[in-house]
mmCIF file as gemmi writes it, N, C-alpha and C atoms, coordinates in Angstrom:
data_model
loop_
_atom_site.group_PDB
_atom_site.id
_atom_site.type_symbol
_atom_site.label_atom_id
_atom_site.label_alt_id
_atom_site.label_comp_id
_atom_site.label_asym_id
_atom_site.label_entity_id
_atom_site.label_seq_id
_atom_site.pdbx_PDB_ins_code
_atom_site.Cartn_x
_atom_site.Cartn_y
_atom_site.Cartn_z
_atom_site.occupancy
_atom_site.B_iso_or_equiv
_atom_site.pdbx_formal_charge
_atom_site.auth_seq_id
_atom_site.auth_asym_id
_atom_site.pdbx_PDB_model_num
ATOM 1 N N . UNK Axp A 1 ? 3.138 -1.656 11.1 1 0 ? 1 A 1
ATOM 2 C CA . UNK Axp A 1 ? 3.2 -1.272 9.696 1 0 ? 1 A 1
ATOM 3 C C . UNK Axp A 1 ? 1.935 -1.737 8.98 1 0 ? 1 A 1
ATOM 4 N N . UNK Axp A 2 ? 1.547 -1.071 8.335 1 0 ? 2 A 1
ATOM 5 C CA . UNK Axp A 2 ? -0.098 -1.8 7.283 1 0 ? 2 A 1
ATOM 6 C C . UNK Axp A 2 ? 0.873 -2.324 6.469 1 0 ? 2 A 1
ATOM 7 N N . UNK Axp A 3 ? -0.489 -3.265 5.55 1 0 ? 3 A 1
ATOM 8 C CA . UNK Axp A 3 ? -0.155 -4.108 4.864 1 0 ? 3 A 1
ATOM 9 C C . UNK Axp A 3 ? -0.926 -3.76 4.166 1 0 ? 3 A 1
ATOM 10 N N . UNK Axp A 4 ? -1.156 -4.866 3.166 1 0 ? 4 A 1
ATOM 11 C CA . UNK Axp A 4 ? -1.571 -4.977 2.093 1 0 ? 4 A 1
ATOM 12 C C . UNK Axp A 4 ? -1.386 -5.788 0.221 1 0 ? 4 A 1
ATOM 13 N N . UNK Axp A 5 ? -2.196 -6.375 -0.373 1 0 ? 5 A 1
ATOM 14 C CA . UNK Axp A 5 ? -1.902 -6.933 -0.988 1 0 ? 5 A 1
ATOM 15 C C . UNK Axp A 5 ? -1.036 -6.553 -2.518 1 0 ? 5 A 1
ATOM 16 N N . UNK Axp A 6 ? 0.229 -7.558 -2.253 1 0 ? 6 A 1
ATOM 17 C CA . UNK Axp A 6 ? 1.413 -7.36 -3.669 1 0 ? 6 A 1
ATOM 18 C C . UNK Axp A 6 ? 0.965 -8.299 -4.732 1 0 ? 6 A 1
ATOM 19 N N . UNK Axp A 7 ? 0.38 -7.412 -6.159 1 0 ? 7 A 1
ATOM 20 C CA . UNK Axp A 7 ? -0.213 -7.978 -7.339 1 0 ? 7 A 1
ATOM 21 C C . UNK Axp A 7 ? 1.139 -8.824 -7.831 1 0 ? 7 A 1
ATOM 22 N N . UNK Axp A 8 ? 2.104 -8.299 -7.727 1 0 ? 8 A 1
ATOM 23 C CA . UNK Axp A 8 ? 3.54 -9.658 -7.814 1 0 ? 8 A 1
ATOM 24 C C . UNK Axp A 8 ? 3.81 -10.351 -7.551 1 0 ? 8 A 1
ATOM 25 N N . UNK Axp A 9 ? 3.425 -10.599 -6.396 1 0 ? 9 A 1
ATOM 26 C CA . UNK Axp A 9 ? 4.251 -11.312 -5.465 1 0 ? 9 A 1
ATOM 27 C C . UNK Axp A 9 ? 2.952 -12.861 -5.053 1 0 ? 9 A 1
ATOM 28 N N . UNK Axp A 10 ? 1.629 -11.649 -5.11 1 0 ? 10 A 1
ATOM 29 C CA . UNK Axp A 10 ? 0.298 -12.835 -5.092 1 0 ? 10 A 1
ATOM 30 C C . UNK Axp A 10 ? 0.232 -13.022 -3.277 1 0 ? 10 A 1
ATOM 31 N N . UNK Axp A 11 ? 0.68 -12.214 -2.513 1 0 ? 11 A 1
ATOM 32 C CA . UNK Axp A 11 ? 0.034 -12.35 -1.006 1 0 ? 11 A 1
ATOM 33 C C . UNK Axp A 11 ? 0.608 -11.047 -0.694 1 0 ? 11 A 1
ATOM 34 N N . UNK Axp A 12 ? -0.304 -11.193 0.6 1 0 ? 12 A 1
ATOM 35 C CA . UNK Axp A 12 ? -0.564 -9.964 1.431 1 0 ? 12 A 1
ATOM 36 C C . UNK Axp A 12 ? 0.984 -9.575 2.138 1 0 ? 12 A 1
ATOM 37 N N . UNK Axp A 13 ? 1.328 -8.726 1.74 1 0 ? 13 A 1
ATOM 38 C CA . UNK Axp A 13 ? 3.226 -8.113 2.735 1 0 ? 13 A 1
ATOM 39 C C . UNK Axp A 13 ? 2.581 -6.47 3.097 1 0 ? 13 A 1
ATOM 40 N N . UNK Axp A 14 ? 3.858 -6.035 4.411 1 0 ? 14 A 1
ATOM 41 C CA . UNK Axp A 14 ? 3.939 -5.199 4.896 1 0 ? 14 A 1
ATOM 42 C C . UNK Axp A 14 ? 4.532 -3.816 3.76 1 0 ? 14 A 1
ATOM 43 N N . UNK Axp A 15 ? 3.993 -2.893 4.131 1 0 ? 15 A 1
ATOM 44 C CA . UNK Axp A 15 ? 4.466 -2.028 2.811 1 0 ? 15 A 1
ATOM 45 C C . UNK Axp A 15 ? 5.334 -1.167 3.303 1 0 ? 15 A 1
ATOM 46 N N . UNK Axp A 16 ? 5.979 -0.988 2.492 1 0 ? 16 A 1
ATOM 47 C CA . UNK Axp A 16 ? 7.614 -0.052 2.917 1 0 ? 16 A 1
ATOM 48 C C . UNK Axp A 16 ? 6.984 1.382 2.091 1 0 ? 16 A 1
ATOM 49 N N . UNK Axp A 17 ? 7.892 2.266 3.931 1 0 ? 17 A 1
ATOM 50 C CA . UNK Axp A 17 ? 8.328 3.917 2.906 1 0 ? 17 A 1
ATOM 51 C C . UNK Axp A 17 ? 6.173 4.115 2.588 1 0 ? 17 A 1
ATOM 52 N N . UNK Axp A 18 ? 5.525 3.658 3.439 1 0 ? 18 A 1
ATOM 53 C CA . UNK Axp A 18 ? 4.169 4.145 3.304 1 0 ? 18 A 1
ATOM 54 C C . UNK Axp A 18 ? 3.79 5.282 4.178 1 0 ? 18 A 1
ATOM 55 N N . UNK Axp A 19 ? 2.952 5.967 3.34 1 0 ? 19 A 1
ATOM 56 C CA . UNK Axp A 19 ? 2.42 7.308 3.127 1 0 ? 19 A 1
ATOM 57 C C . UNK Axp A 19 ? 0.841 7.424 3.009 1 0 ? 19 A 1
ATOM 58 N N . UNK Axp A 20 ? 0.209 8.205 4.037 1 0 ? 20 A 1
ATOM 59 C CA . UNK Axp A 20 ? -1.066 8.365 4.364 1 0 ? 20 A 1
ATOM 60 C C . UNK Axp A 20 ? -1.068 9.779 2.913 1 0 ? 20 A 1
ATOM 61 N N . UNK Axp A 21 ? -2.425 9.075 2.082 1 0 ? 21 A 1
ATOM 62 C CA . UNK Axp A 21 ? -2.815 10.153 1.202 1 0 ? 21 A 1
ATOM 63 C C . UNK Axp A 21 ? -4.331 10.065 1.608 1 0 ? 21 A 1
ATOM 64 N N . UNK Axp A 22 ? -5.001 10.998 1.083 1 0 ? 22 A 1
ATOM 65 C CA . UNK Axp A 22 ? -6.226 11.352 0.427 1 0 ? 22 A 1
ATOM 66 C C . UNK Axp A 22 ? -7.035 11.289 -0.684 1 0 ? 22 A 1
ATOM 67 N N . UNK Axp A 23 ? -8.118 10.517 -1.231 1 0 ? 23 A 1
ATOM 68 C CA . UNK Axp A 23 ? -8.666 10.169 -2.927 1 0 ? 23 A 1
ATOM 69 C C . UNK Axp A 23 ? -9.419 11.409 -3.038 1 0 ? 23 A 1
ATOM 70 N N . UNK Axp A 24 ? -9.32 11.824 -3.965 1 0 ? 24 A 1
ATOM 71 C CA . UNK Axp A 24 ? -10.425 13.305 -4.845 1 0 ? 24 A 1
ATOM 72 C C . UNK Axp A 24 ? -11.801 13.261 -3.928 1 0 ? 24 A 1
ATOM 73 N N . UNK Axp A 25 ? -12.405 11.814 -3.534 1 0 ? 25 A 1
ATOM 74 C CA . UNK Axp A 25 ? -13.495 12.108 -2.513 1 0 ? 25 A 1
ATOM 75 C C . UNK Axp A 25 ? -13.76 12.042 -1.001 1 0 ? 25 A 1
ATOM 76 N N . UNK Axp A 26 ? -12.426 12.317 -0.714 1 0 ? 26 A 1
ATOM 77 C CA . UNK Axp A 26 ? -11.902 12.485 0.849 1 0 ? 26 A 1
ATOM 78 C C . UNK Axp A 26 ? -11.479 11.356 1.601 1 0 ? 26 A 1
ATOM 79 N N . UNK Axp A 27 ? -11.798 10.201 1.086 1 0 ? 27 A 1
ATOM 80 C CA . UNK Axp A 27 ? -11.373 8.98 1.502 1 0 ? 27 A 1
ATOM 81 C C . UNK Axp A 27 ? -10.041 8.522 1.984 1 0 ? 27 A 1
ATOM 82 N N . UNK Axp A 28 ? -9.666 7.989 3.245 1 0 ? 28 A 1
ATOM 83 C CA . UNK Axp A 28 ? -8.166 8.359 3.501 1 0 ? 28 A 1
ATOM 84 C C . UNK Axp A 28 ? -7.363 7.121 2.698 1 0 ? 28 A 1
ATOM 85 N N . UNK Axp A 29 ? -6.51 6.704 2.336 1 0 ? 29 A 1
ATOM 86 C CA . UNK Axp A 29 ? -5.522 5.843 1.551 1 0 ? 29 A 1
ATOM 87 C C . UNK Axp A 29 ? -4.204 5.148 1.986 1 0 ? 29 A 1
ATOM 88 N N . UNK Axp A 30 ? -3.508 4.679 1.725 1 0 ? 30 A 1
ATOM 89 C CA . UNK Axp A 30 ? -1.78 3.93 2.412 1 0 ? 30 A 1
ATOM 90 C C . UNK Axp A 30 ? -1.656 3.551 1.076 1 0 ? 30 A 1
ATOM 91 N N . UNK Axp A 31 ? -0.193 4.541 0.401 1 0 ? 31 A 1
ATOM 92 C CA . UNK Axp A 31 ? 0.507 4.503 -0.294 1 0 ? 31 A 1
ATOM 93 C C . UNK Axp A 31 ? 2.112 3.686 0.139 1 0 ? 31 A 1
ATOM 94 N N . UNK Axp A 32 ? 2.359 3.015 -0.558 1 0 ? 32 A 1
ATOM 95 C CA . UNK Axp A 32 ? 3.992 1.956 -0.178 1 0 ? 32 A 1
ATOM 96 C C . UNK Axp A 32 ? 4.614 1.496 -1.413 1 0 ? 32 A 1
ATOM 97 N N . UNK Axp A 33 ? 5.542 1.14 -1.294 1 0 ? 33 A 1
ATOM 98 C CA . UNK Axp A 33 ? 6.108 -0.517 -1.717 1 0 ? 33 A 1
ATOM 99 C C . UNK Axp A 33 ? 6.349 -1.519 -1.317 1 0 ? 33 A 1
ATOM 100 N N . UNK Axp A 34 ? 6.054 -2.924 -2.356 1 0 ? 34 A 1
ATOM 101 C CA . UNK Axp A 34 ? 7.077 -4.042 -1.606 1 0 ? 34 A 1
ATOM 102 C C . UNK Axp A 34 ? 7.84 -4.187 -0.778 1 0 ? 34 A 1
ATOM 103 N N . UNK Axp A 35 ? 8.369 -4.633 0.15 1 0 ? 35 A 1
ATOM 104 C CA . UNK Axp A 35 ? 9.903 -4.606 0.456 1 0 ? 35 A 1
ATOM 105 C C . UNK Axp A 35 ? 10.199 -5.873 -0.029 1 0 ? 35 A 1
ATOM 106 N N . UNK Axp A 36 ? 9.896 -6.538 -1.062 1 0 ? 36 A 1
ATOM 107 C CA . UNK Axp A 36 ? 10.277 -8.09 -1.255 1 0 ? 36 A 1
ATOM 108 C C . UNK Axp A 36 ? 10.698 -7.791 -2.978 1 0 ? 36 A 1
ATOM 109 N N . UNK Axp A 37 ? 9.597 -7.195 -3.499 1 0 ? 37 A 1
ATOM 110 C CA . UNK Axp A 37 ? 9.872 -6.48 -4.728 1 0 ? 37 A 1
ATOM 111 C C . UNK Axp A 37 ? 10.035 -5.275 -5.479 1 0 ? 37 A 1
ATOM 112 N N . UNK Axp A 38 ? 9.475 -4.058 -4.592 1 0 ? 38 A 1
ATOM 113 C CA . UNK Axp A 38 ? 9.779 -3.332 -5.129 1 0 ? 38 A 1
ATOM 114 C C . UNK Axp A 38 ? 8.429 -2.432 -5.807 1 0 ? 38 A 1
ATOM 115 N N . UNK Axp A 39 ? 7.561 -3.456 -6.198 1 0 ? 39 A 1
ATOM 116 C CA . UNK Axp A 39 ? 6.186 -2.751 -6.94 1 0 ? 39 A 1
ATOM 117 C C . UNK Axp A 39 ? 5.567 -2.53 -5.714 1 0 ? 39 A 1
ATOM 118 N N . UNK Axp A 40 ? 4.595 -1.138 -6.243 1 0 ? 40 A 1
ATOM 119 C CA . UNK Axp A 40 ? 3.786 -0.11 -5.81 1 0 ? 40 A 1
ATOM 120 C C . UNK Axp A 40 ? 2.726 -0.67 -5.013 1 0 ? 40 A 1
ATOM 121 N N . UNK Axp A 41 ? 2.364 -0.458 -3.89 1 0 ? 41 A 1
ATOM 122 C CA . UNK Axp A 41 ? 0.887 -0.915 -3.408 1 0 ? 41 A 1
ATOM 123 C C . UNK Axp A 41 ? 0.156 0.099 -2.86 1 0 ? 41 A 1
ATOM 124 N N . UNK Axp A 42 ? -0.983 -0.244 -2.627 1 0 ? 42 A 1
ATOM 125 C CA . UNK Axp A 42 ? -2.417 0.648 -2.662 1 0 ? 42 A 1
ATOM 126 C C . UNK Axp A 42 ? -2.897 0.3 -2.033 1 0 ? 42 A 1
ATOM 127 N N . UNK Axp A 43 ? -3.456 1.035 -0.662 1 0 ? 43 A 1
ATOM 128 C CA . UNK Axp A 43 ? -4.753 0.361 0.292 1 0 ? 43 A 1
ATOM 129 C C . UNK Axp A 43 ? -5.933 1.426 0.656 1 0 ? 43 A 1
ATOM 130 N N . UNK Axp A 44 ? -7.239 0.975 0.236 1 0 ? 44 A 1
ATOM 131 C CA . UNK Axp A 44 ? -8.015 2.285 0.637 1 0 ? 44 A 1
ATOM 132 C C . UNK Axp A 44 ? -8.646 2.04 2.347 1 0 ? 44 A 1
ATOM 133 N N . UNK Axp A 45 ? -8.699 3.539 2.312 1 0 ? 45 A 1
ATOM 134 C CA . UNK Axp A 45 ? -8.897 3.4 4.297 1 0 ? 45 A 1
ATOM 135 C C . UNK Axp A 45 ? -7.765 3.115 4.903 1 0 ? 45 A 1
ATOM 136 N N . UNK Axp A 46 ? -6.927 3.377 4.699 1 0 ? 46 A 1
ATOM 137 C CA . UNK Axp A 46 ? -5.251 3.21 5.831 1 0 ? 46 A 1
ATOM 138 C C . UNK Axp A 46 ? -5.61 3.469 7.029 1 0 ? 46 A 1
């Protein structure tokens, strides 16, 4: 599972329910949530 850092939580967790996107300049992305809280996380280059 990627990870990535939870602005809530203040350390790096595994992201739930993540989703490979694309940014407007082709760059690939990892869209998730928490599984501890719930808020949104963001990783560029998944």
């Amino acid at each position: 599972m990627p990870t990535a850092y939870c602005e809530k939580c203040k350390k790096k967790q595994e992201m739930k329910d993540a989703k490979k996107v694309t940014l407007k300049n082709g760059k690939p992305a990892m869209k998730g949530l928490c599984p501890k809280c719930g808020t949104k996380m963001f990783r560029i280059g998944g």
